[in-house]
Backbone bond lengths (Angstrom), bond angles and torsions (degrees), N, CA, C in turn:
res aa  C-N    CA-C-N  psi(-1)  N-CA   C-N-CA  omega(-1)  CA-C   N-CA-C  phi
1 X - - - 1.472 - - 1.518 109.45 -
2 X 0.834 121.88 135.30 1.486 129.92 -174.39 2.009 108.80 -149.15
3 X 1.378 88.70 167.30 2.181 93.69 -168.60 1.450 87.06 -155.17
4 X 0.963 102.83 157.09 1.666 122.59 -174.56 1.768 90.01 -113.60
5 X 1.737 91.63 140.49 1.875 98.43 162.88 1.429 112.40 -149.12
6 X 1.105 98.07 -164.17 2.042 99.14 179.26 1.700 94.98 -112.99
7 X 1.418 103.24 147.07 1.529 93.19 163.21 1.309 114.93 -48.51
8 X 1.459 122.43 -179.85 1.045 134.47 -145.44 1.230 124.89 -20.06
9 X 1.476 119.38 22.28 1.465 133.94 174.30 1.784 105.31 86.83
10 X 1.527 114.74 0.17 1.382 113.85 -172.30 1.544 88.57 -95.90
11 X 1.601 108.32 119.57 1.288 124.00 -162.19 1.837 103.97 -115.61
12 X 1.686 87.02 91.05 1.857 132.11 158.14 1.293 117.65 -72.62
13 X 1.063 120.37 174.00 1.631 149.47 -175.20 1.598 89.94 -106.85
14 X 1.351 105.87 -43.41 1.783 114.76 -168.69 1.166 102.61 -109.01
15 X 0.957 128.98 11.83 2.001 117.16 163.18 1.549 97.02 -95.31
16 X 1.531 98.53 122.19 1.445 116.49 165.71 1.524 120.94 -46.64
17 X 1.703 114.18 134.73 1.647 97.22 -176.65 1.954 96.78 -99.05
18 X 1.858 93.50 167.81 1.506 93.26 -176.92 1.631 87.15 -145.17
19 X 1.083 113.97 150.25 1.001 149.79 140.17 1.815 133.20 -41.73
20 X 1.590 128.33 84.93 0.994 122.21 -169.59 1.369 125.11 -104.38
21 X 1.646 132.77 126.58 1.102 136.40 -158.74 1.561 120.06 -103.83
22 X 1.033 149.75 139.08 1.175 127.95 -164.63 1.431 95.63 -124.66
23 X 1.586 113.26 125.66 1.423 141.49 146.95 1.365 137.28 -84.12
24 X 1.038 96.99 56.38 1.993 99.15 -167.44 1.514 104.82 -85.05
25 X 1.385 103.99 -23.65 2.280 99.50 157.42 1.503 117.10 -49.63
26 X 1.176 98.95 -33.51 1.961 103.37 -166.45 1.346 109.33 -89.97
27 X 1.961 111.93 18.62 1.600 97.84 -159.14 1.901 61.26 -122.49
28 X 1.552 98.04 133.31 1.469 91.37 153.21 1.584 122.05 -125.00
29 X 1.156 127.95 167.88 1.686 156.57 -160.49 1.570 111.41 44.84
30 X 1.829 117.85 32.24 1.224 120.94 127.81 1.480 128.76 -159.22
31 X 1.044 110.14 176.41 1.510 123.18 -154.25 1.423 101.26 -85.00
32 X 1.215 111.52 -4.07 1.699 109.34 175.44 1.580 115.26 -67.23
33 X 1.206 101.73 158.43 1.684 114.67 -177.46 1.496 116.22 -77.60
34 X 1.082 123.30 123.14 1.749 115.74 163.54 1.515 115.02 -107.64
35 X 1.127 113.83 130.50 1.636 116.83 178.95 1.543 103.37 -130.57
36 X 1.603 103.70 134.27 1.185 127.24 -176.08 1.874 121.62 -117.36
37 X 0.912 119.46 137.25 1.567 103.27 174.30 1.269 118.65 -42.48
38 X 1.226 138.17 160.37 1.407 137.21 166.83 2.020 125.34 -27.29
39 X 1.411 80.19 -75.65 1.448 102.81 -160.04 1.660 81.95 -77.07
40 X 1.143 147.67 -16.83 1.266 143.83 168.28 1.674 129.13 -60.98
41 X 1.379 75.61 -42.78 1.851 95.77 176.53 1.597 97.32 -60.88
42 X 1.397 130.97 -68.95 1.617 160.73 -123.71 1.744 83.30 -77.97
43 X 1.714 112.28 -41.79 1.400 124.60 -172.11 1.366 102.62 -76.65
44 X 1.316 124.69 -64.28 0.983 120.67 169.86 1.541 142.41 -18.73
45 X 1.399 106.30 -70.54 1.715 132.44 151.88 1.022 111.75 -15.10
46 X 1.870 108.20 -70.87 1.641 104.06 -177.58 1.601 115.81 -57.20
47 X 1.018 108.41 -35.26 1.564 118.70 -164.41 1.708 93.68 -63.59
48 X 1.426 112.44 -51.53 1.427 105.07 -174.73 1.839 107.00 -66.32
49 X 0.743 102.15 -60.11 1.617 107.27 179.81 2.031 111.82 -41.38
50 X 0.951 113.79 -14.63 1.523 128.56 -159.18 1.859 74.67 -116.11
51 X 0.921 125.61 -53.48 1.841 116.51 -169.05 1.428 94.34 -63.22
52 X 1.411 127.09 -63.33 1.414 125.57 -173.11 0.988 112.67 -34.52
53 X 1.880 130.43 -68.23 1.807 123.08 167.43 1.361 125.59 -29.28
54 X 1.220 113.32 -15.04 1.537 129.50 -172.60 1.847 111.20 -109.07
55 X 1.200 119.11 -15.08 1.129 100.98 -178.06 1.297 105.88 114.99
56 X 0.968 141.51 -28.19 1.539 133.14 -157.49 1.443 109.05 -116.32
57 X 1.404 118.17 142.57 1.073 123.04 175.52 1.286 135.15 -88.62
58 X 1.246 127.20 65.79 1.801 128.08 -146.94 1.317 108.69 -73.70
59 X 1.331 116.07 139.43 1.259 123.17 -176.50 1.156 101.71 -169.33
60 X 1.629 111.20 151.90 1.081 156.83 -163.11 1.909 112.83 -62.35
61 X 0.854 143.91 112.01 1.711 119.49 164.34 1.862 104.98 -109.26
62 X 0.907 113.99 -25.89 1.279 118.33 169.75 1.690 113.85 -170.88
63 X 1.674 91.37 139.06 1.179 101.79 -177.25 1.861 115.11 -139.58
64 X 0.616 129.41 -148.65 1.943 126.91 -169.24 1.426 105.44 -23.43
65 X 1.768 133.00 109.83 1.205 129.58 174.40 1.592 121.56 -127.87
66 X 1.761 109.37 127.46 1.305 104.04 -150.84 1.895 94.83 -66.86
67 X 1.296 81.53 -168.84 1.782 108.74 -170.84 1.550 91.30 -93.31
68 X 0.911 151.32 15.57 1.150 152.51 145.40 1.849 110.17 -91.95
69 X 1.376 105.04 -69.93 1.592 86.79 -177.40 1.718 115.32 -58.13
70 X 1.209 132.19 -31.90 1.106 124.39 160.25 1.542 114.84 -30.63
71 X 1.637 102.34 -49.38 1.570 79.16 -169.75 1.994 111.56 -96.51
72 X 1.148 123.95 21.80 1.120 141.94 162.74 1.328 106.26 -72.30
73 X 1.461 111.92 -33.68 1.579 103.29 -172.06 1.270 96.18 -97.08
74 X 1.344 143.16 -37.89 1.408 120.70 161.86 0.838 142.35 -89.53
75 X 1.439 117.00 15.77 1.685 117.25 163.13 1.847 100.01 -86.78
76 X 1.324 123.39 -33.51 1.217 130.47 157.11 1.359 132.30 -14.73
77 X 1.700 100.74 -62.54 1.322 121.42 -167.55 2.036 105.25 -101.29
78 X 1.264 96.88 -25.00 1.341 108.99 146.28 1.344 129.22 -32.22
79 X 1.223 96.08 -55.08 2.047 107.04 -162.68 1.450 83.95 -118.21
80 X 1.347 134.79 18.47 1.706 113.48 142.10 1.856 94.32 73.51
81 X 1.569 103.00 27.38 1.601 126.84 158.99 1.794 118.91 -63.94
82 X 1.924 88.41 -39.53 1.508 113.94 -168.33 1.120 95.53 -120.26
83 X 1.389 85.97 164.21 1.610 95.13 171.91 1.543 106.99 -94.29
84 X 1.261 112.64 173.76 1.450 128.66 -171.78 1.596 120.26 -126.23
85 X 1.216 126.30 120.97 1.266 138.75 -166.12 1.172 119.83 -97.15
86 X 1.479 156.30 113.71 1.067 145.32 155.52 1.651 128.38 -58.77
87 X 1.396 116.06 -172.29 1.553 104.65 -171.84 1.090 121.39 -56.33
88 X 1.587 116.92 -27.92 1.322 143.81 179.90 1.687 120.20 -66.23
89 X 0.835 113.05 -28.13 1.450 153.30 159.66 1.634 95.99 87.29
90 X 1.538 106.32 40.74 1.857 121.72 157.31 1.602 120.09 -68.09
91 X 1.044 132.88 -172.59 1.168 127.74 -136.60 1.558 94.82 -124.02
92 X 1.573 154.45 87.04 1.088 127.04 -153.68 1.676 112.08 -105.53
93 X 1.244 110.13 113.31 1.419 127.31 176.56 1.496 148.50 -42.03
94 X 0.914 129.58 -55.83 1.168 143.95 121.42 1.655 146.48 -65.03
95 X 1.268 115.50 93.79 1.834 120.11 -169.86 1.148 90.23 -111.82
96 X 1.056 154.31 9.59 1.439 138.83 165.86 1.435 120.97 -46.47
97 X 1.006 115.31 -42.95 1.573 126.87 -143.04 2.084 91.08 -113.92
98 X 1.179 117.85 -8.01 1.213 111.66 154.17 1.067 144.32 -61.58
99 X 1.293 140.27 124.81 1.583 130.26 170.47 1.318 120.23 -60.50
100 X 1.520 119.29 170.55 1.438 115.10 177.85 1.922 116.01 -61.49
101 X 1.136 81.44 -42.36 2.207 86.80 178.77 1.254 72.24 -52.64
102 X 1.608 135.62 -109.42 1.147 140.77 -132.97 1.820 121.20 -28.22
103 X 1.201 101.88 -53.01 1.363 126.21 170.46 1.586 110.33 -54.39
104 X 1.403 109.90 -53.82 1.641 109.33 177.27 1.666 107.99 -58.52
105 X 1.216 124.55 -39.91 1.212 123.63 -173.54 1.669 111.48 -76.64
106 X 1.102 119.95 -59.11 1.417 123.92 156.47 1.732 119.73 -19.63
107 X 1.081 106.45 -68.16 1.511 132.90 154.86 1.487 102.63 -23.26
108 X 0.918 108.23 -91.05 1.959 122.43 179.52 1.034 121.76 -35.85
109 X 1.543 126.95 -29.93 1.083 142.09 174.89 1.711 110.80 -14.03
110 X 1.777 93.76 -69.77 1.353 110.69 -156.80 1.903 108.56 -140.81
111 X 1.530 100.22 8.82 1.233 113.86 165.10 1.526 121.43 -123.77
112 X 1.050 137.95 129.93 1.652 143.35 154.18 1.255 121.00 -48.83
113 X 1.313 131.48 117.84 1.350 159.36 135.70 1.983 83.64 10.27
114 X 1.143 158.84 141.00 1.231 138.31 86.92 1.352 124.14 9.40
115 X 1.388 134.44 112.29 1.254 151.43 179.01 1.499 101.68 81.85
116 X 1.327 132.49 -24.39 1.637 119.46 175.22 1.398 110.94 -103.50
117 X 1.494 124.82 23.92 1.596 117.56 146.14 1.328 115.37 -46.71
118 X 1.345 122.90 142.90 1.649 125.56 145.94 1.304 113.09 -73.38
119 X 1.666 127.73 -20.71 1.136 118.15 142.74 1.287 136.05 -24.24
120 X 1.279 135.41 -42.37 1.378 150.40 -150.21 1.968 101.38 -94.06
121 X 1.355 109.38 -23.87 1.302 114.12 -169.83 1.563 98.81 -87.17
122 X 1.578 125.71 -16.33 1.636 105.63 178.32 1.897 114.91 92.48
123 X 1.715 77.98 -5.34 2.236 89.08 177.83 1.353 124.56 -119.89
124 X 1.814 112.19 -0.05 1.296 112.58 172.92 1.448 105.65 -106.03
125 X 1.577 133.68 -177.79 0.622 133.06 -161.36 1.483 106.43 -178.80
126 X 1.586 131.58 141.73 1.375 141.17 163.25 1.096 109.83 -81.36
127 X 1.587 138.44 124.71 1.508 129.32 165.32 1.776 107.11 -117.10
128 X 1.251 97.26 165.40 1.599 110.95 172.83 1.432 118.40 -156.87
129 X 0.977 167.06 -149.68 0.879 171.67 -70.09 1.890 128.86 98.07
130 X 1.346 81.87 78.25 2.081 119.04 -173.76 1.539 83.70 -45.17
131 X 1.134 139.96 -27.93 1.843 104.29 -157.45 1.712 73.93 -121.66
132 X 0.919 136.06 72.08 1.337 136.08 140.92 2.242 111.95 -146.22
133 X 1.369 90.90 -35.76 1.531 99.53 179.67 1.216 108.12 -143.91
134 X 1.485 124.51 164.48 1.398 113.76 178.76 1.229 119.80 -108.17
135 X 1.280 154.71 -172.29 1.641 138.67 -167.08 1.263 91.81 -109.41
136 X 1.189 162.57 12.82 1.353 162.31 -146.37 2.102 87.79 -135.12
137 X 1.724 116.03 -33.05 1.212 118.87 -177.00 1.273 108.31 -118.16
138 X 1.266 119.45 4.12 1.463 123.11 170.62 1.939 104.76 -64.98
139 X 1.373 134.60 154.03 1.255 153.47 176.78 1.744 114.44 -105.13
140 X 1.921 108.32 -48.16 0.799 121.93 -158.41 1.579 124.44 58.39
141 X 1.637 95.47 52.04 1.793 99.13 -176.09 1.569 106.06 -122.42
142 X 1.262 121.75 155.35 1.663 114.92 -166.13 1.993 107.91 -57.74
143 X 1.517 117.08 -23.98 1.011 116.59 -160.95 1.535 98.33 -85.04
144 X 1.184 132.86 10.49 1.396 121.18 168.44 1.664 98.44 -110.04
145 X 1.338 117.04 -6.22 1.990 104.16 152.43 1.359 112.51 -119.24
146 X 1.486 113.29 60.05 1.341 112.28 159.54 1.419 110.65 -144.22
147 X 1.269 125.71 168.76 1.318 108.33 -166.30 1.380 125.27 -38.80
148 X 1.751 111.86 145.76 1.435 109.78 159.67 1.739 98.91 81.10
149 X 1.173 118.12 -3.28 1.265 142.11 156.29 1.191 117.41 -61.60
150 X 1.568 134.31 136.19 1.401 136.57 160.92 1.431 125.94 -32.78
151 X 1.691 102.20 -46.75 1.441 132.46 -148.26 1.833 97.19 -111.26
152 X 1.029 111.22 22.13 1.968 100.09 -154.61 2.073 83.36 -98.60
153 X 1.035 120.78 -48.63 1.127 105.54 179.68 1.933 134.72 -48.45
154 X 1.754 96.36 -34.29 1.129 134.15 142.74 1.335 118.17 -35.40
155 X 1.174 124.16 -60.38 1.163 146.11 -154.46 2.107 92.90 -68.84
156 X 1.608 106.18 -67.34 1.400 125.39 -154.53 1.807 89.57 -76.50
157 X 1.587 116.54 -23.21 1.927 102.40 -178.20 1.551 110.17 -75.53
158 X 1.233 99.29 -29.98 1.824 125.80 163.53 1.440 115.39 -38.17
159 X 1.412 103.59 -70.46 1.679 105.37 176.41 1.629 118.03 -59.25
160 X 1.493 112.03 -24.92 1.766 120.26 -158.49 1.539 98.52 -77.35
161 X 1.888 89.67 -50.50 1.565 108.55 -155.08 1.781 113.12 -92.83
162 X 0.956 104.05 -49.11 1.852 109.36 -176.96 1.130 113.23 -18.49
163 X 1.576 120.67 -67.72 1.319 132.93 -178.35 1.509 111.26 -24.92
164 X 1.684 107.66 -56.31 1.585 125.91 -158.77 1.670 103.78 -62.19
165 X 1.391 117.15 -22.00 1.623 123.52 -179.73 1.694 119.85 -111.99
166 X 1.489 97.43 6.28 1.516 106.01 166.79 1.693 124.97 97.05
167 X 1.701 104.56 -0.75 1.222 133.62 175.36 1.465 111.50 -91.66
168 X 1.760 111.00 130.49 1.167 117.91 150.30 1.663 113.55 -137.88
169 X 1.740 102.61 -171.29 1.565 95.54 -168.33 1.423 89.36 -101.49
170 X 1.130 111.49 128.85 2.086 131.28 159.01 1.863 101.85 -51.82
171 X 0.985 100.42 -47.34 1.479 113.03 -166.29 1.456 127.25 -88.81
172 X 1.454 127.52 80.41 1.624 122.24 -156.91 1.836 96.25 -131.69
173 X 1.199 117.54 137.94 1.214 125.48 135.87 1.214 119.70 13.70
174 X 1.470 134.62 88.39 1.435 133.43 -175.58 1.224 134.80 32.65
175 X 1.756 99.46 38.37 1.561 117.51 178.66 1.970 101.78 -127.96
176 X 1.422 105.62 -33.80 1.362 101.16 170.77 1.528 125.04 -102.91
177 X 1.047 130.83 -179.68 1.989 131.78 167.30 1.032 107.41 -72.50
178 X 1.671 112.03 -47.56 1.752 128.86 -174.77 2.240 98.59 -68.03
179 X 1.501 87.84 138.18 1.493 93.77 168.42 1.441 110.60 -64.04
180 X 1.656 114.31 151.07 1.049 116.58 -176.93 1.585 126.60 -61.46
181 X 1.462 126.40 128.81 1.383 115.22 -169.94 1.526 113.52 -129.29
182 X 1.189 131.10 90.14 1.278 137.36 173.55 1.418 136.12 -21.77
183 X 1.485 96.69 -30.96 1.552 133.56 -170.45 1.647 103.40 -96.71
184 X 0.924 131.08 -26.14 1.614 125.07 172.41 0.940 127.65 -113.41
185 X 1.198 115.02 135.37 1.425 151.85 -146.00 1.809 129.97 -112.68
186 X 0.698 134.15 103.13 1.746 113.88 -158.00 1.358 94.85 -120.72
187 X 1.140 123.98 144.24 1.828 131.16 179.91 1.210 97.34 -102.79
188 X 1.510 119.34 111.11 1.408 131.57 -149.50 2.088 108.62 -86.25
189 X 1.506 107.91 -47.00 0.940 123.49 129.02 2.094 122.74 24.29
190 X 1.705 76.41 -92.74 1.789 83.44 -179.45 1.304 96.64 -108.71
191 X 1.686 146.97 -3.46 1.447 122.71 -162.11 1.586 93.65 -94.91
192 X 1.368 117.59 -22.06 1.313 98.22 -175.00 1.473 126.51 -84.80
193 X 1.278 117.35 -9.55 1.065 112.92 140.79 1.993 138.27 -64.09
194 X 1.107 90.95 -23.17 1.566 87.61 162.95 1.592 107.19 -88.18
195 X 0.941 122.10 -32.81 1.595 85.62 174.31 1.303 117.08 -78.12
196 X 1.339 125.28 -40.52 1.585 105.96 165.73 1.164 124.97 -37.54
197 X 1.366 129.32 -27.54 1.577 114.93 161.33 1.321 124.58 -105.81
198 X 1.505 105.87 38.13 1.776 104.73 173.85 1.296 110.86 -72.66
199 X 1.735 106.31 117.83 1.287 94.18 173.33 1.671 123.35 -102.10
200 X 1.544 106.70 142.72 1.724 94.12 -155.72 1.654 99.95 -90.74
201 X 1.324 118.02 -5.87 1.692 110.61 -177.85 1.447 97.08 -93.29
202 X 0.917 124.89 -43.11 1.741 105.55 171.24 1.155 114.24 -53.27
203 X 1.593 139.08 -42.29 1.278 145.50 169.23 1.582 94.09 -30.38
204 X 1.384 118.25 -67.81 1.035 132.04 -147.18 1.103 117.50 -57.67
205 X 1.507 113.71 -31.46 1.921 139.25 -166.42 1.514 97.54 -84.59
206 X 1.732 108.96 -35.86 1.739 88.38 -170.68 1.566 118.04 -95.67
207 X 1.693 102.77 -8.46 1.540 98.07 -164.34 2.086 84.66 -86.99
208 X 1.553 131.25 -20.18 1.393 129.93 -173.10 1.732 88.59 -65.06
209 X 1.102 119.95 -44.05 1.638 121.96 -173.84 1.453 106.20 -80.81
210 X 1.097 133.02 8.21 1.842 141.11 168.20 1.309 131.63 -68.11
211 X 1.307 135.64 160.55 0.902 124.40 158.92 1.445 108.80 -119.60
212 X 1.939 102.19 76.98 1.561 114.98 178.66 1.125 105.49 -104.15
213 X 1.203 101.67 138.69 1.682 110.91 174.29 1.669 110.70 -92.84
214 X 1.394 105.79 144.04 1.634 122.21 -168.15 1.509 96.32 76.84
215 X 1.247 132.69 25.81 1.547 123.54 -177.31 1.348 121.99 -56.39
216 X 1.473 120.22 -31.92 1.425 137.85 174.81 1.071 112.73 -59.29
217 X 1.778 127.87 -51.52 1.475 109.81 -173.38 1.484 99.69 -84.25
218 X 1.718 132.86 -19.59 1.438 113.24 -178.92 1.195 134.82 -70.59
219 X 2.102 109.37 -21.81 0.979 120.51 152.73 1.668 135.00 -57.56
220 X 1.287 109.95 -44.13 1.118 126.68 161.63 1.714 114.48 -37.63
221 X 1.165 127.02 -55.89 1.460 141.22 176.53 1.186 124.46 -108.30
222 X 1.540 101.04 27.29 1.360 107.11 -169.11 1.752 116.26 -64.33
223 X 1.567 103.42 -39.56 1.704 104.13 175.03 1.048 110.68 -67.35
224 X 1.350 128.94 -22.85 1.811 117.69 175.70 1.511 109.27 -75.88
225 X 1.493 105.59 -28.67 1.811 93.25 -156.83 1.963 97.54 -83.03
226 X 1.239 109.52 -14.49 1.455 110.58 163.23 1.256 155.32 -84.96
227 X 1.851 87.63 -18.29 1.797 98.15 154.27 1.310 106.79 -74.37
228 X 1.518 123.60 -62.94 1.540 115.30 151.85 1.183 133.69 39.53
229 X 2.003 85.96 -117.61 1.575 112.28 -175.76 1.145 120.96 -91.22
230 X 1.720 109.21 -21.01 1.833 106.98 157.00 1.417 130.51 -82.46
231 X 1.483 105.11 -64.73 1.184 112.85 172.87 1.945 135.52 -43.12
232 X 1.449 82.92 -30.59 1.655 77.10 -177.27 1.224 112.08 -110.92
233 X 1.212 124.51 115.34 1.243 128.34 176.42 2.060 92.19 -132.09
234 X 1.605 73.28 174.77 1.726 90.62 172.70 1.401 139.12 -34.36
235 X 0.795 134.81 101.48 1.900 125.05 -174.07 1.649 101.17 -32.91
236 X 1.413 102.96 141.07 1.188 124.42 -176.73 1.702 104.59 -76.90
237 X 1.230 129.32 137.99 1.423 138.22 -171.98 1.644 99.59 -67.17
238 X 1.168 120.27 137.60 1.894 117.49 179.27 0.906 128.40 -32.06
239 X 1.836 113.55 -40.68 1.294 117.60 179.46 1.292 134.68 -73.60
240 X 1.416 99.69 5.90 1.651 126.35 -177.56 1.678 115.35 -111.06
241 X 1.291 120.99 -10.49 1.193 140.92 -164.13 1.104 129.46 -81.26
């Protein structure tokens, strides 16, 4: 089964179309759907099939997410729906007394802007490791892929193997905007071509037509928060270069 979309669902003449595949076998302990770009899925597969010889159970926690649930999760965490994480990825208690910058940045931490997920392109992806934890008990916090972690074995086939299926992490340790995330995955392949054509004034037209909350200060800083939280990610490995 497959559906045709626009990148990030902001529907151009010049947004590249892709092709979306749905893997809801590879998602385990729920019945929800995962859809991946094409040539993402095909990458994927091997990668899982290559984890299995190894022991690990690769799986999916989230994968292709529209421009709508994106912004479900931050109008959510917005209105103090969600909870809120600090760098630490602790629990932070009091947001009252924050301003909107403050709040937008807080926010960003560990969530995407609406329309500037790499989610939205069909090539990133959450993984974990189903035969160690279940996704119903998964957190998605660095301390379940680091030692003594569920996911840490996961974690080290990740660093060896990814490369070999065309995946790396966007998100590293004082190399990206986005906090570091162990768990995501980008299929380097096709994402780098979508960000070379992110366009940030269309961004701009659909989130002014939104119903985003804090929209004023994101608009306001909107060209900073996108070199940022889009643009900068991890140096691309040589063979991608």
């Amino acid at each position: 089964m497959t559906k045709s979309d626009f990148l990030y669902g902001l529907e151009t003449e010049e947004a590249p179309r892709r092709t979306l595949v749905n893997l809801s076998g590879s998602e385990s302990d729920s019945g929800a759907e995962v859809w991946l770009e094409a040539e993402t899925a095909k990458a994927f597969l091997k990668m899982q099939a290559a984890a299995e010889q190894d022991g690990i159970a690769l799986a999916i926690c989230s994968g292709y997410r529209s421009f709508e649930r994106q912004l479900a999760i931050w109008n959510a965490k917005a209105s103090g729906k969600r909870p809120l994480l600090d760098k630490n990825s602790l629990p932070v208690g009091d947001v009252g007394a924050l301003s909107d910058d403050e709040l937008v940045a807080l926010i960003l931490l560990w969530s995407a802007l609406p329309g500037a997920s790499r989610h939205h392109w069909g090539t990133d992806m959450d993984l974990f490791d189903s035969g160690q934890i279940s996704k119903h008990e998964l957190k998605l916090v660095n301390a379940e892929y680091e030692p003594q972690g569920p996911c840490y074995k996961l974690n080290l086939w990740l660093d060896e193997r990814a490369l070999d299926f065309g995946f790396y992490r966007p998100f590293q340790p004082g190399l990206s905007g986005v906090s570091p995330e162990r768990w995501h995955l980008s299929f380097l392949p096709k994402a780098k071509g979508f960000l070379e054509k992110f366009d940030s004034d269309r961004l701009r037209q659909i989130l002014d037509h939104s119903d985003l909350a804090l929209k004023q200060s994101l608009l306001r800083r909107l060209p900073e928060l996108v070199e940022t939280y889009v643009r900068r990610v991890a140096p691309y490995p040589e063979s991608f270069t």
